[in-house]
ROROMAR-394593 format. One record per residue (C-alpha): residue in one letter; x, y, z. Coordinates in Angstrom, 3 decimals. Example, Ala and Ser with C-alpha at 12.3 -4.5 7.8 and 13.67 -1.06 7.14 Angstrom:
BEGIN
<atom type="A" east="12.300" north="-4.500" up="7.800"/>
<atom type="S" east="13.670" north="-1.060" up="7.140"/>
This chain:
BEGIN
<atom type="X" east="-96.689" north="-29.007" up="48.324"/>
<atom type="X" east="-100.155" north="-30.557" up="48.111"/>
<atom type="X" east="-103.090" north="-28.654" up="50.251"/>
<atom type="X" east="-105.070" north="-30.993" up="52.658"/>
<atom type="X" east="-108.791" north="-31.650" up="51.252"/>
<atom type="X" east="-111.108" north="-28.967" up="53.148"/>
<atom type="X" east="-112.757" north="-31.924" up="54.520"/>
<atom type="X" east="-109.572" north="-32.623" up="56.434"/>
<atom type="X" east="-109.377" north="-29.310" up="57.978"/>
<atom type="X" east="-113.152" north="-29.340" up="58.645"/>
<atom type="X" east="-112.704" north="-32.650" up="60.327"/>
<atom type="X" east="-110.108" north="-31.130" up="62.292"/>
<atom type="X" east="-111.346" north="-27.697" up="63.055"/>
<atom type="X" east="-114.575" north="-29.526" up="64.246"/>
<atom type="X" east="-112.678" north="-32.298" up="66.583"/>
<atom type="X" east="-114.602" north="-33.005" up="69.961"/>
<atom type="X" east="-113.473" north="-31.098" up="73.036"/>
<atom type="X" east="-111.172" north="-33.241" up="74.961"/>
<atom type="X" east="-112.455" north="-34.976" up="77.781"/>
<atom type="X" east="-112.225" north="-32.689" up="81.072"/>
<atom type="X" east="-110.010" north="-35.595" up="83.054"/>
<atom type="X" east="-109.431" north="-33.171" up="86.120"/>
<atom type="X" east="-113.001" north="-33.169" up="86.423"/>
<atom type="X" east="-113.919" north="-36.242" up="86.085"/>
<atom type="X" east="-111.352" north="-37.028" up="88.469"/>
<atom type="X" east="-113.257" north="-35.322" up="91.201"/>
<atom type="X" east="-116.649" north="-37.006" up="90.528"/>
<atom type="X" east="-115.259" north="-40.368" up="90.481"/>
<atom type="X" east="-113.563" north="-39.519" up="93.966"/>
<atom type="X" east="-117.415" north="-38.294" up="95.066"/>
<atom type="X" east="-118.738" north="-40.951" up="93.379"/>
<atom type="X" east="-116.823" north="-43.305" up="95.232"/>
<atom type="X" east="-117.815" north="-41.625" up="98.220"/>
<atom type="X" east="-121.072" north="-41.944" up="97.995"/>
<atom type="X" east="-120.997" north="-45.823" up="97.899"/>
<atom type="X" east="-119.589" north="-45.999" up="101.256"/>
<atom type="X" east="-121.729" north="-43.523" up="103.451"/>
<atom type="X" east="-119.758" north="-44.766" up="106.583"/>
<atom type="X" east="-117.151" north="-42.979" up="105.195"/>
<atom type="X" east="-119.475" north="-39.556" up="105.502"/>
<atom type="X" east="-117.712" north="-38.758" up="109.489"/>
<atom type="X" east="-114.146" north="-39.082" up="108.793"/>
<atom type="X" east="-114.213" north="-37.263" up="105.358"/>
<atom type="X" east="-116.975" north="-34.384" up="106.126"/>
<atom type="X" east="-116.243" north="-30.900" up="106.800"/>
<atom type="X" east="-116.372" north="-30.826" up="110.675"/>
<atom type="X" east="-115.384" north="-27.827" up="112.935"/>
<atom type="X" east="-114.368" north="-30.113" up="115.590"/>
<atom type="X" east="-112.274" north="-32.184" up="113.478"/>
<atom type="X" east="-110.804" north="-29.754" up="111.640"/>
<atom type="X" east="-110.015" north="-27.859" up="115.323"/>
<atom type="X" east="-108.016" north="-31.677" up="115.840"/>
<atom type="X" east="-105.863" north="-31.327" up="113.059"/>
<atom type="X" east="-107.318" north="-33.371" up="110.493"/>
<atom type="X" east="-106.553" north="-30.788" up="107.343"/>
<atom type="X" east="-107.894" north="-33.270" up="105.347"/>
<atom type="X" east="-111.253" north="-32.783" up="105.654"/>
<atom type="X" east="-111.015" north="-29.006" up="103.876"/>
<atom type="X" east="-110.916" north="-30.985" up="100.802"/>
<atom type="X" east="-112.451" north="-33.942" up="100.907"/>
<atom type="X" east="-115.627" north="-32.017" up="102.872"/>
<atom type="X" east="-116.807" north="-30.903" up="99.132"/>
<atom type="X" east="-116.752" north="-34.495" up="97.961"/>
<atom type="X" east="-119.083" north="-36.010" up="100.123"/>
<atom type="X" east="-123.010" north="-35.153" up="99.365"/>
<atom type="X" east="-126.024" north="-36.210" up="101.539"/>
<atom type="X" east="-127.566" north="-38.486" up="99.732"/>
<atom type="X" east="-127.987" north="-39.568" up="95.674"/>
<atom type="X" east="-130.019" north="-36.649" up="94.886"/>
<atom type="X" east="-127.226" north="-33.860" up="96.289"/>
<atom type="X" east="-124.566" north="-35.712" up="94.797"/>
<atom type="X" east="-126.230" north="-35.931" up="90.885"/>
<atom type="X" east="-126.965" north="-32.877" up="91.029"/>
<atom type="X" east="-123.506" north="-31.230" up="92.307"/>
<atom type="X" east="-121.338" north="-33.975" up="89.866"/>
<atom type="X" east="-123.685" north="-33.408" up="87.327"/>
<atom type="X" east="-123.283" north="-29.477" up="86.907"/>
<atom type="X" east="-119.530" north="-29.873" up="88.474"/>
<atom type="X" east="-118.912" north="-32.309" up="84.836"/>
<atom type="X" east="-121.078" north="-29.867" up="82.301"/>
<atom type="X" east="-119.037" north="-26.702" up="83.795"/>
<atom type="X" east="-115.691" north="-29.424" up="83.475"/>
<atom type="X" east="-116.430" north="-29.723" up="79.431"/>
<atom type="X" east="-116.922" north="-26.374" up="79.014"/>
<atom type="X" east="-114.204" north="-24.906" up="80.979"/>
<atom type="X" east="-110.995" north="-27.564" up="81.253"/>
<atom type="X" east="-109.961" north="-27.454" up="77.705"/>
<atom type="X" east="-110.501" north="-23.083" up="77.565"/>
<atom type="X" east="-109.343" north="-22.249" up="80.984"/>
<atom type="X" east="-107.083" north="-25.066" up="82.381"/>
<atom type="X" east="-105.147" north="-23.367" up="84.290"/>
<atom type="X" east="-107.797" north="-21.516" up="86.545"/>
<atom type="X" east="-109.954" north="-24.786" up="86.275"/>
<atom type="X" east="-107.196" north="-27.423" up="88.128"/>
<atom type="X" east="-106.089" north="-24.721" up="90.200"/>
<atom type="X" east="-109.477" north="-24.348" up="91.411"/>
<atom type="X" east="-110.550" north="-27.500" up="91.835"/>
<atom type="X" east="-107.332" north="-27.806" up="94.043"/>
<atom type="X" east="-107.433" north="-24.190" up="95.865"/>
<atom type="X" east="-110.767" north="-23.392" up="96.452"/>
<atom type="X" east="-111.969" north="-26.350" up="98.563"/>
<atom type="X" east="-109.897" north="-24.837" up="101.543"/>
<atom type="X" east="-110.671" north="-21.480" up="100.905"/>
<atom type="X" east="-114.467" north="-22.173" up="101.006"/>
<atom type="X" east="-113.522" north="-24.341" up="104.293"/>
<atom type="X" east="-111.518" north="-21.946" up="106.116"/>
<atom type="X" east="-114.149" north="-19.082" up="105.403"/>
<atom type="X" east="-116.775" north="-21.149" up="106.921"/>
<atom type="X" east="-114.276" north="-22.452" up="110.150"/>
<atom type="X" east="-113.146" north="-18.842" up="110.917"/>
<atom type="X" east="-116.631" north="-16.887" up="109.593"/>
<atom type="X" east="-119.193" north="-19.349" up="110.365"/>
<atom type="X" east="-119.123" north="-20.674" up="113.819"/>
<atom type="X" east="-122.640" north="-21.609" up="113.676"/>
<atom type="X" east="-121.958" north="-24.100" up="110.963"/>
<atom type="X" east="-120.885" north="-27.648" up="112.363"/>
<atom type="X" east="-120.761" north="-29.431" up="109.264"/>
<atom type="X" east="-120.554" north="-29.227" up="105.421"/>
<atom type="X" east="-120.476" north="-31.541" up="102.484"/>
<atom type="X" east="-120.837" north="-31.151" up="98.976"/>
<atom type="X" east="-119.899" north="-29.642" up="95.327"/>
<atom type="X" east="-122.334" north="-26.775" up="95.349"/>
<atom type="X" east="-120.226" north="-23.997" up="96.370"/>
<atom type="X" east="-117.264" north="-25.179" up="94.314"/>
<atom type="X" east="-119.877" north="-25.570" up="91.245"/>
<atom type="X" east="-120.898" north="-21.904" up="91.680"/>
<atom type="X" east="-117.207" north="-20.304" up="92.445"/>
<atom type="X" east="-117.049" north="-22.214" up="88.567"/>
<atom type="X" east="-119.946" north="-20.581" up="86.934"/>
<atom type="X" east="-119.216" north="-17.548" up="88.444"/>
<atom type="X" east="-115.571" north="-16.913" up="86.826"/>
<atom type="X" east="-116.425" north="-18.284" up="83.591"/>
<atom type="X" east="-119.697" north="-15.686" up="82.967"/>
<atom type="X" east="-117.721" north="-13.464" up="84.277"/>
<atom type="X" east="-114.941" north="-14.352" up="81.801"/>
<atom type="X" east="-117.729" north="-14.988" up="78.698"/>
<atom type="X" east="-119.085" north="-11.294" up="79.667"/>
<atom type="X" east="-115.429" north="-9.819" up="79.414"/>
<atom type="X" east="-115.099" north="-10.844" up="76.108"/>
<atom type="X" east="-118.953" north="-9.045" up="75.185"/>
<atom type="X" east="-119.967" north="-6.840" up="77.147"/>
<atom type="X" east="-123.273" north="-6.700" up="75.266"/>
<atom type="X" east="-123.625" north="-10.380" up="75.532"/>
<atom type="X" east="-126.923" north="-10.705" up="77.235"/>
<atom type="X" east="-126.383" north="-14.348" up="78.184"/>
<atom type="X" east="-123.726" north="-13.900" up="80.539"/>
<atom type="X" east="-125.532" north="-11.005" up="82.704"/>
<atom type="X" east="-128.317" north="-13.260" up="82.772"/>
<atom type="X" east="-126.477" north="-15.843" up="84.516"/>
<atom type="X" east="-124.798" north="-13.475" up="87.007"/>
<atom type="X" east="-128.620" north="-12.208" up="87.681"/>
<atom type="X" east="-129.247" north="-15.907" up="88.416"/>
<atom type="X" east="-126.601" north="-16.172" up="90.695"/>
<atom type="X" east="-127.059" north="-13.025" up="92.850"/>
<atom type="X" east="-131.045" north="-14.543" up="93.186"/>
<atom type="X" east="-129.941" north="-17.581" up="94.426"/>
<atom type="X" east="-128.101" north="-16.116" up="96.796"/>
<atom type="X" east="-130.629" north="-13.745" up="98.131"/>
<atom type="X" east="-132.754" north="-16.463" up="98.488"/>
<atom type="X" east="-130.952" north="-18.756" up="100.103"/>
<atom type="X" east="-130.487" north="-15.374" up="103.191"/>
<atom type="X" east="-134.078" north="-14.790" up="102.948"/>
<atom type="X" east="-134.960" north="-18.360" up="103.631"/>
<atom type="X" east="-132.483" north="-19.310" up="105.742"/>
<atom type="X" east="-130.815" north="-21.625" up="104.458"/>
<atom type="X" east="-133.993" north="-23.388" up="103.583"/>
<atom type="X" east="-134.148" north="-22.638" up="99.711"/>
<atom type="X" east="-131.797" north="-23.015" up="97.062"/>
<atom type="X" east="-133.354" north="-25.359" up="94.842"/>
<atom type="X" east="-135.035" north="-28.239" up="95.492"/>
<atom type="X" east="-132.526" north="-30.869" up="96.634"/>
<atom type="X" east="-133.870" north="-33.513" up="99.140"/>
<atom type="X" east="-130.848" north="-34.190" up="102.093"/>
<atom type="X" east="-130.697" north="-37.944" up="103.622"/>
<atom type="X" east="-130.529" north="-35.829" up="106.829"/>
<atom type="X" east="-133.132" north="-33.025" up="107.700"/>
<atom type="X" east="-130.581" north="-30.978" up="109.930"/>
<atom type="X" east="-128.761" north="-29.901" up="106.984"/>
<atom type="X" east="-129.230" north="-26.251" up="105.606"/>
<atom type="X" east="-128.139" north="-24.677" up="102.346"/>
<atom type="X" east="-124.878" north="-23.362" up="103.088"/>
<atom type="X" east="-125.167" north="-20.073" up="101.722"/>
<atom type="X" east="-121.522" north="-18.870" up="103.665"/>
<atom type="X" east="-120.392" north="-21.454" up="101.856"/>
<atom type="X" east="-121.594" north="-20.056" up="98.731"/>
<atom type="X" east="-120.530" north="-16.275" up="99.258"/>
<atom type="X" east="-116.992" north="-17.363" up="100.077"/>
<atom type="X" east="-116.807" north="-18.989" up="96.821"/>
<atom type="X" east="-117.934" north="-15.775" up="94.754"/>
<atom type="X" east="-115.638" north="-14.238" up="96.530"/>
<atom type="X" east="-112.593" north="-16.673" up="95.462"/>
<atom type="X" east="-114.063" north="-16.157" up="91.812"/>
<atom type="X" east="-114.179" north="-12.332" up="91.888"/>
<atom type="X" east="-110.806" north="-12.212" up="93.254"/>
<atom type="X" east="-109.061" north="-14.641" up="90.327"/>
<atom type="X" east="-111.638" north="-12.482" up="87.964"/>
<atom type="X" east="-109.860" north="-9.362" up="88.723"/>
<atom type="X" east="-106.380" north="-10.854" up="88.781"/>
<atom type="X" east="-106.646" north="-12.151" up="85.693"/>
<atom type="X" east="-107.883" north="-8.702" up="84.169"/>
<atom type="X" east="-105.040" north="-6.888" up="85.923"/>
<atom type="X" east="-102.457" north="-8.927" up="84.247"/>
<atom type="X" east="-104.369" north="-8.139" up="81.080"/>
């Protein structure tokens, strides 16, 4: 039986990654969103309506950003972490994307009474990031890359506290009452470390 050409298999071994369609499932939905700001009340994360009944909001709270500049920058990283993670991890990426936006929201209903509202991809984003340098670290532990970003990620943090809730970034809200929603942010590390040590028990 004939061999295929090498430049067959190169072709091949070279093909694009596929296209992360979970992902860019979720910043269409935002997207969409964002074109109709009088949707912003009956989608946000809001204590009170949340306290009503309307479970909804746990999810579609991450989705909604406050203003153009929040939401390019939380679809843009959400669809660069989406090409680099659906196609390697697809499992922990949907389910994700599915679980975490009510585990971020009921950590910040039951731990952060002081927190009326919430909106937005960031914590989600950084639950993301967090797993896969954790994951990228695993697999070299002299990596220096991956340590690097987990360095990042702790100072973001810290600064966000020391600030509060006034740093993290750069990111101009359409509303000056909003804060960086650094609860927001711990409860997703805390969804990624938990999956991150899962995963390394069953290995």
């Amino acid at each position: 039986m004939a061999s295929e050409p090498p430049s067959t298999l190169s072709l091949r071994s070279n093909a694009a990654t596929p296209l992360p369609w979970t992902f860019l499932a979720v910043g269409l939905a935002a997207l969409v969103i964002q074109f109709f700001p009088a949707w912003r009340d009956a989608l946000l994360h809001d204590r009170a309506g949340l306290a009503r009944g309307e479970l909804w909001r746990a999810w579609t709270g991450h989705l909604v950003h406050f203003g153009w500049p929040h939401f390019i920058v939380d679809a843009g990283l959400l669809l660069l972490l989406g090409w680099l993670m659906e196609s390697k991890h697809p499992r922990f990426s949907r389910l994700a994307l599915l679980l975490m936006p009510p585990f971020i929201s009921a950590v910040i209903h039951f731990l952060d009474p002081a927190m009326l509202r919430y909106g937005g991809l960031s914590a989600v984003n950084l639950g993301l990031l967090l797993w896969f340098a954790l994951q990228g670290w695993r697999r070299d532990w002299t990596d220096w890359f991956w340590p690097a970003v987990l360095v990042i990620y702790v100072g973001e943090i810290v600064f966000e506290i020391l600030q509060g809730g006034r740093g993290g970034g750069a990111i101009r809200f359409d509303d000056p009452s909003i804060k960086v929603a650094t609860s927001a942010h711990l409860a997703s590390a805390a969804y990624a470390l938990v999956a991150w040590l899962v995963v390394l028990r069953k290995r």
